[in-house]
N, C-alpha and C positions, 0 to 999 in steps of 0.2 A: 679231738679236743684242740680248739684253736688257741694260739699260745696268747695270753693277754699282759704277761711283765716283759719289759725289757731287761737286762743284764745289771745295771745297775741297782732297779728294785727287787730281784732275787738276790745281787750279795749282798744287798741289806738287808732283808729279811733274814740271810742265813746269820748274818756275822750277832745280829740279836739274839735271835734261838741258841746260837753257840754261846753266846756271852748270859743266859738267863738258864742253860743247865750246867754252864762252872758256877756260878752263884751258888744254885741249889746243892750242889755236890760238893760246895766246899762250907756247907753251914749258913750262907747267909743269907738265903732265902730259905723259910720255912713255916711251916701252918699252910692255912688254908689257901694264902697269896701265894706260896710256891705253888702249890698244886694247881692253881688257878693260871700263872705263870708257864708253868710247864705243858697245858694243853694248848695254849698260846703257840708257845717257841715250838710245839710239834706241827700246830697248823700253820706257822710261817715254815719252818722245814720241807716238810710236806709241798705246800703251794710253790715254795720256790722250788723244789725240783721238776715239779711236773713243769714250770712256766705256766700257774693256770690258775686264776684267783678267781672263785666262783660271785667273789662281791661285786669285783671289777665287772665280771661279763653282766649281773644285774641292775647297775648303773652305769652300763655303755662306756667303763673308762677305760685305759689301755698304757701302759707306756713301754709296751714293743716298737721297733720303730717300722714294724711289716706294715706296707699298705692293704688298704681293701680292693678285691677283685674291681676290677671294671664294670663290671657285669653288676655290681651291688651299690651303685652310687645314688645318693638321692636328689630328687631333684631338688 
């Protein structure tokens, strides 16, 4: 899996995810918008650990600063 976030849009994702299950756990997210919240902040979690946002890789975005092979350049 080729990594498609850079460093900076991983700790923002985490520092979210972190910041919307203290909400939840401290009361002030609740109902159906926590829970809707919190599979959120798991799938920013998640994608920022791997380095791998399955949205990015389906519209071709990226903001790793890795270049593409040589060999994959378009004309």
């Amino acid at each position: 899996m080729k990594k498609n976030m850079g460093s900076a849009d991983r700790a923002i994702r985490l520092i979210i995810a972190t910041l919307i299950v203290t909400l939840y756990f401290t009361n002030v997210l609740t109902g159906a918008l926590a829970v809707i919240l919190l599979i959120l902040a798991a799938v920013f979690a998640v994608t920022s650990l791997a380095g791998n946002c399955p949205l990015y890789s389906l519209v071709g975005f990226h903001t790793s600063k890795t270049k593409e092979p040589q060999g994959k350049q378009s004309a």
